[in-house]
Structure formats: C-alpha cells, structure tokens
C-alpha positions in Angstrom: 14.3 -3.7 -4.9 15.3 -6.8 -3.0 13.4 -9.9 -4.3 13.5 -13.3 -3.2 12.6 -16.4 -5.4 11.2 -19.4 -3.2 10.4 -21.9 -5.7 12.4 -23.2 -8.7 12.2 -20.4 -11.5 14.8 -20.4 -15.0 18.4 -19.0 -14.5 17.6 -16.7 -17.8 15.1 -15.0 -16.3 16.6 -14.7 -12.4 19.4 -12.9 -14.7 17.3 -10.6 -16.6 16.1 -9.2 -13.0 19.5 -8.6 -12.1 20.6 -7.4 -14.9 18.3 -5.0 -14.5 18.7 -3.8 -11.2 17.3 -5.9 -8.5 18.6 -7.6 -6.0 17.3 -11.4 -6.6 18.6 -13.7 -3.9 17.3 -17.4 -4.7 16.4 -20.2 -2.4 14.3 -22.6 -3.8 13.9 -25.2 -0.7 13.0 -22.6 1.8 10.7 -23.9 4.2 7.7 -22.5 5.9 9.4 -22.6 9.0 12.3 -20.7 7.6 10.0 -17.9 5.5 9.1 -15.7 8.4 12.8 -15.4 9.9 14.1 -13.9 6.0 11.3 -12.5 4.4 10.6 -9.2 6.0 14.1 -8.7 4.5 12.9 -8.4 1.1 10.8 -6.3 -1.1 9.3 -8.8 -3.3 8.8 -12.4 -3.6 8.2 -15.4 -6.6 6.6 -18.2 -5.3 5.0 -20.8 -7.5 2.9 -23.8 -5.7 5.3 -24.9 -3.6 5.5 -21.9 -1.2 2.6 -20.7 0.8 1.7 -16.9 1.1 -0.9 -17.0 3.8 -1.9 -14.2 6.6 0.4 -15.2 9.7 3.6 -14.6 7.2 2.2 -11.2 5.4 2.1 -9.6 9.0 5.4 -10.1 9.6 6.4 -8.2 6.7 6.0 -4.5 6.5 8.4 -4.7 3.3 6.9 -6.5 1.3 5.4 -4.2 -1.9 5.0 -7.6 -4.3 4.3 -10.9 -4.3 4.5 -12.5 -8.5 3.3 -16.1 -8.7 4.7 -18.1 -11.4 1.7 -20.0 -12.4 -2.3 -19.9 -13.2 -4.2 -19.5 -9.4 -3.5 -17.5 -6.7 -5.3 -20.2 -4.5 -1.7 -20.7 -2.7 -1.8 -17.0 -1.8 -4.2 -15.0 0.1 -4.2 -12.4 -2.3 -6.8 -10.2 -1.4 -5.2 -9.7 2.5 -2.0 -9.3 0.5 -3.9 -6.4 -1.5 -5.7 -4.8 1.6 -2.1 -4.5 2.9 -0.9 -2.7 0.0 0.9 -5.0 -1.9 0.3 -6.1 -5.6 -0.3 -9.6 -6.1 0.6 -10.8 -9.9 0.5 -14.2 -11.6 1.2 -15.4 -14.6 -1.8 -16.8 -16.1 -1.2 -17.7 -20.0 2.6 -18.7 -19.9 1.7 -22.4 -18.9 -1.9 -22.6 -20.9 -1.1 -24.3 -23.9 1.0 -27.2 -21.9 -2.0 -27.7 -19.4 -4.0 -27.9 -22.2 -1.9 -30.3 -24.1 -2.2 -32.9 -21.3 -5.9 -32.7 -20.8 -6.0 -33.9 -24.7 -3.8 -36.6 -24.0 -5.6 -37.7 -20.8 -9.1 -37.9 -22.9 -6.9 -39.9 -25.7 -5.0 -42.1 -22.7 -8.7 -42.7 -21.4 -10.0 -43.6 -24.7 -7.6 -46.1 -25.8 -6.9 -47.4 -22.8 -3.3 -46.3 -23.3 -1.9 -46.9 -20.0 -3.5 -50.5 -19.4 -2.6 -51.6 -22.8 1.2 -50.6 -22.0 1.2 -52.0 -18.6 0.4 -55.5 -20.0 3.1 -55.4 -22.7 5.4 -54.9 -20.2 4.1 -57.6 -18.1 4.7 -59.6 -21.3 1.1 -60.3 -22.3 -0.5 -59.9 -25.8 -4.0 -58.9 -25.2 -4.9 -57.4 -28.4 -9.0 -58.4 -28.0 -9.1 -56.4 -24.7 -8.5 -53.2 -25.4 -11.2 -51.9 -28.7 -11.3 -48.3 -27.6 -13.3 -45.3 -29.2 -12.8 -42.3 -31.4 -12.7 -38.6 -29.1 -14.0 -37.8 -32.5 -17.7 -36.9 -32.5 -18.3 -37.2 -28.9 -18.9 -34.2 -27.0 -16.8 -32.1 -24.2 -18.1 -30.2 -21.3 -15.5 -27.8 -20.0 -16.4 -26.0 -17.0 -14.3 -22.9 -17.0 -13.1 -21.0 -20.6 -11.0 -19.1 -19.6 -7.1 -19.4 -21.1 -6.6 -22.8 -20.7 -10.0 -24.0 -21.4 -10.0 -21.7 -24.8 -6.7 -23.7 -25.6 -8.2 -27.0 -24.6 -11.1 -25.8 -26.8 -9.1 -25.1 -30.2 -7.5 -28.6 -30.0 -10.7 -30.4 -29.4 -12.6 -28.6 -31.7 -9.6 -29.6 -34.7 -10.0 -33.4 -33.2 -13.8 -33.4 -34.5 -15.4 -33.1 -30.5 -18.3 -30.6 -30.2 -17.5 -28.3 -27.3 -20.0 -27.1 -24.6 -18.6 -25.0 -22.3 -20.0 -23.5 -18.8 -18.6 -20.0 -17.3 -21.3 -18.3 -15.5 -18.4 -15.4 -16.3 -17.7 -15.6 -19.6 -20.2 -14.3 -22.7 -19.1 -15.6 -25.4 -16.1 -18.1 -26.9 -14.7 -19.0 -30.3 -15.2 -22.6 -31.0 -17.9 -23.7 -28.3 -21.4 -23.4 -27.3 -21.7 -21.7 -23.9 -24.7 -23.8 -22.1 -26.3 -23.9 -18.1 -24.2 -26.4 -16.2 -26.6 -28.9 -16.0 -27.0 -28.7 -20.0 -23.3 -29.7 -19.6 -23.2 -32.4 -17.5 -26.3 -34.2 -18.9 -24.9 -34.1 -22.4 -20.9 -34.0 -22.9 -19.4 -37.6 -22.8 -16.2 -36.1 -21.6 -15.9 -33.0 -18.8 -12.6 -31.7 -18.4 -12.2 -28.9 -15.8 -10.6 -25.4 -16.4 -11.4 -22.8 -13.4 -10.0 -21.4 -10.2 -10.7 -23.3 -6.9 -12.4 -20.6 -4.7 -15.3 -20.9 -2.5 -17.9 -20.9 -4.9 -15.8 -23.8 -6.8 -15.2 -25.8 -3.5 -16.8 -29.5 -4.2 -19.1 -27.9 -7.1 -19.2 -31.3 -9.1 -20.4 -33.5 -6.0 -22.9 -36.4 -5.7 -26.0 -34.3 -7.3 -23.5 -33.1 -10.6 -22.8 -37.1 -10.8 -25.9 -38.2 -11.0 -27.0 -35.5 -14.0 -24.1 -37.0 -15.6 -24.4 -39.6 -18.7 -23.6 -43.4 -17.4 -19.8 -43.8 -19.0 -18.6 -40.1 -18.9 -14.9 -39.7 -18.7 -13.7 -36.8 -15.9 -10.2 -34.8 -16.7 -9.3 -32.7 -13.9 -6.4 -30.9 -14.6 -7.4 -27.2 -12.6 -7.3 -27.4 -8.9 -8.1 -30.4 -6.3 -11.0 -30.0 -4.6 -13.3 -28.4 -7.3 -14.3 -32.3 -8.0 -15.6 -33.9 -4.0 -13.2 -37.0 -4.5 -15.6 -39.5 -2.0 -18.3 -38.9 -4.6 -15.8 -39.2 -7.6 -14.6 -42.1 -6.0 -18.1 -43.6 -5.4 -19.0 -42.6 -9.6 -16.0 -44.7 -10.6 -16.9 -48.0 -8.6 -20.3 -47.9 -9.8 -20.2 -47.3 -13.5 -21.5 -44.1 -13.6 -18.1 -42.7 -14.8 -15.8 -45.0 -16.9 -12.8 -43.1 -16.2 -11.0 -40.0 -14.4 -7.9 -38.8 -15.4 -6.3 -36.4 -12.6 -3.8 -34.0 -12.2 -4.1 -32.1 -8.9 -6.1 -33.3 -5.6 -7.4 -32.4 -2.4 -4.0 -32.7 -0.7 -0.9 -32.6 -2.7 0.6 -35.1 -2.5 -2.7 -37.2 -1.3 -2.6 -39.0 2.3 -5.3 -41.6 0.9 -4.2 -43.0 -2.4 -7.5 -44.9 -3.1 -8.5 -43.0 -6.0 -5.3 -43.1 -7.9 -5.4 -47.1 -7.3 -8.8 -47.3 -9.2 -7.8 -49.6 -12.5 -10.1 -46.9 -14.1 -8.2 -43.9 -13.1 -4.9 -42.4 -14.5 -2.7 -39.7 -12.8 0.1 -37.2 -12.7 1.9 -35.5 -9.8 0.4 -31.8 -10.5 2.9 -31.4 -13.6 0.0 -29.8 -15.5 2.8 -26.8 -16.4 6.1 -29.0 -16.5 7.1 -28.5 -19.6 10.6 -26.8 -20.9 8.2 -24.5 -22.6 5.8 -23.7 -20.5 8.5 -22.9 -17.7 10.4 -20.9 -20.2 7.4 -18.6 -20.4 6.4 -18.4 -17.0 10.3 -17.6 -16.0 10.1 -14.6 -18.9 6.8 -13.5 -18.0 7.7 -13.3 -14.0 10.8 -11.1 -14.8 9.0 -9.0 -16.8 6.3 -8.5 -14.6 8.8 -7.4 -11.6 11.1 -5.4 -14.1 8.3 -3.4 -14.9 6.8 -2.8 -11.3 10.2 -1.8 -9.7 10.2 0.6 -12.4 6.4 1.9 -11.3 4.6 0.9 -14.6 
C-alpha cells in the first residue's frame, strides 16, 4: 500500500509503517491546491486538522481504500461520502484524551485565580495583591456536555479536585464519577460547563442565546471540543453583560479567527487549538495511526 501523510505525524511511527511494508511518502505542507494533482496516486492517507478531506477531492480518487485521522473528530473529513465510496475512515479517538483533558482543568484553575491577569501585571511591574482573591474549583459544580473519552478523563480529575460532576449525553447511559442530568438541569446548576462532543449538525450553535440565559449569572465556559458548538455572538454578548464571568477557549468558528473580538475580552483566555499538543499525546496518536494502517493493509 502506498500512503501519504499530509500533516505533521512522529518519525517513530512513519518508520514503523515502512518497516512494515508500506510505502509512506510524507509531505506535511501540502496544500489544498496541491492535494488533487498527487493524491489519486496513493492508497491511503493521514491527515490530522490541518488537511481537508471533503467531496470534490474524494472523486478524484478511485485509489483511495483509507483515510486515518490523527486526532478526536472526523469533522475535517466527510467521512460518511468517504464510506459510501468504499473507503474506511479511522481516527484516533483516545490517544490525545488525557492531554485535552488536562488543559480544560487548567483553564477552570487559570479562570479561577485569575492566573493569566495576575501574571500580566507582574510583568508590567505592578504589585496588585488586593485585586486578584479568587475561588476554590473545590465544591462548585461542572456541567460537561459530552462524556465521552475526554469528558470521562476530564471527569476523573474533577471529581479528585472535590467538583460535583453533572454530565449531559443524550447518548451515553451511564458514567463513573458523575450524575448524568437533562441539559437544562445542567446549565441551570453547574458553575462551570466545559464542552466534550463532536461538532455535527445537531451540535451546530447548541449553547446559543436561550442555553445562556438558563445559565447561573457568573458561570465560567471552557470550550476545548470543536468551534462552533458554542454561537460566539451570544458568547460574546454573555461575557459583556455579566452573565458569564469567564470563557476559556481552545478552538473557534474559524481557525485561526478573522474577528478577534472575543479573544480581546479581559475576561476571556485562549489557546491556538493545541488541545492535543503535547509530546505525549502526539506520541500516542503517531503509535496509534501506524497501528491502525499496519493492521488494515494486512485486512484485519
């Protein structure tokens, strides 16, 4: 099998393919412009969220027999043309759990100590000690919407921390570690909602306006899933109003945003999508990727 890696992926595991028997050609700066001319080459792809897998470019290759994503969603691929087609669509949706996991928690504790305001004036020289009396994550509540593996992990850390977890998935039965309650149970009660769940169309702009205004007056928002699950003019229009005291944000609308305003908002921190950036996390999803293809070229 001939397989072509479009986005960044770990040498150790582009070697384990070869080494056992495919053909891995690399080129992680391809563009979308380049994709259709070199792709119908190839018998397999890895993408992660860089590269797009959308209709116009699966038509132009009769090859193609697999598509892996290095990562949680398949919202950068349409996977279910793909599938129609006859080719397998894979992910790799636990390598990178416990990292995404790890930065909600330290978004909620950023938010609640005012981490990154308290830092900024230090190095602006200042000593503002009276300004910045926080509160404890300790006793206060969590709404997750989505438990699935990253909200579980994000779960078992809260729950150690001393925060009572509610958690909403209208597909999930039961989970270790929180009460499962109706969305609006969720919103009117947790004093901190962190988001854990694929963006699809029934996810599109789910917490809007109306979710806002269910909310409690001071909740904190973590939204470290996919932009556009969370309508950013309402989010916007909660944090300059005082109906949320804070957002911390990983991923938006457009990556990278065209309109900035949100991320200027004194009350909001953010990251550039890094969510699964650690050395860890990337070791795992590099492993998990060659494994995945080892194992289809040899029909399992």
């Amino acid at each position: 099998m001939k397989i072509l890696v479009c986005d960044k992926t770990e040498a150790d595991a582009i070697e384990r393919m070869r080494a056992a028997g495919l053909m891995v050609d690399t080129n992680f700066e391809i563009t979308p412009e380049e994709l259709p001319k070199v792709l119908p080459a190839y018998d397999g792809m890895v993408v992660r969220s860089r590269t797009k897998v959308r209709q116009p470019l699966i038509d132009l290759c009769p090859n193609l027999k697999v598509i892996v994503r290095g990562g949680v969603g398949l919202d950068t691929i349409d996977a279910e043309y793909a599938r129609s087609k006859g080719i397998t669509v894979m992910n790799t949706p636990k390598a990178s759990s416990a990292s995404v996991a790890e930065l909600a928690i330290g978004y909620m504790l950023a938010m609640a100590r005012s981490i990154y305001k308290a830092s900024a004036t230090m190095k602006a020289e200042k000593w503002e000690k009276k300004a910045f009396e926080g509160d404890e994550i300790g006793g206060k509540t969590l709404g997750l919407i989505g438990i699935g593996n990253i909200g579980k992990e994000v779960a078992r850390r809260a729950s150690v921390l001393g925060m009572t977890v509610l958690a909403y998935d209208p597909y999930v039965k039961e989970a270790a570690d929180v009460k499962l309650v109706a969305l609006d149970e969720l919103l009117a009660k947790a004093d901190y909602i962190s988001l854990h769940l694929p963006k699809t169309k029934e996810s599109q702009n789910m917490i809007d306006k109306t979710q806002f205004e269910k909310m409690k007056t001071g909740v904190r928002i973590v939204n470290c899933a996919r932009g556009g699950i969370v309508n950013e003019a309402a989010l916007y229009e909660a944090l300059t109003n005082g109906k949320v005291a804070g957002a911390a944000l990983d991923v938006y609308a457009e990556e990278p945003p065209t309109d900035w305003k949100l991320a200027k908002l004194d009350n909001v921190i953010c990251s550039p999508h890094i969510g699964a950036a650690t050395k860890e996390a990337q070791g795992r999803v590099g492993a998990e990727v060659a494994e995945k293809l080892i194992e289809f070229a040899k029909g399992k």
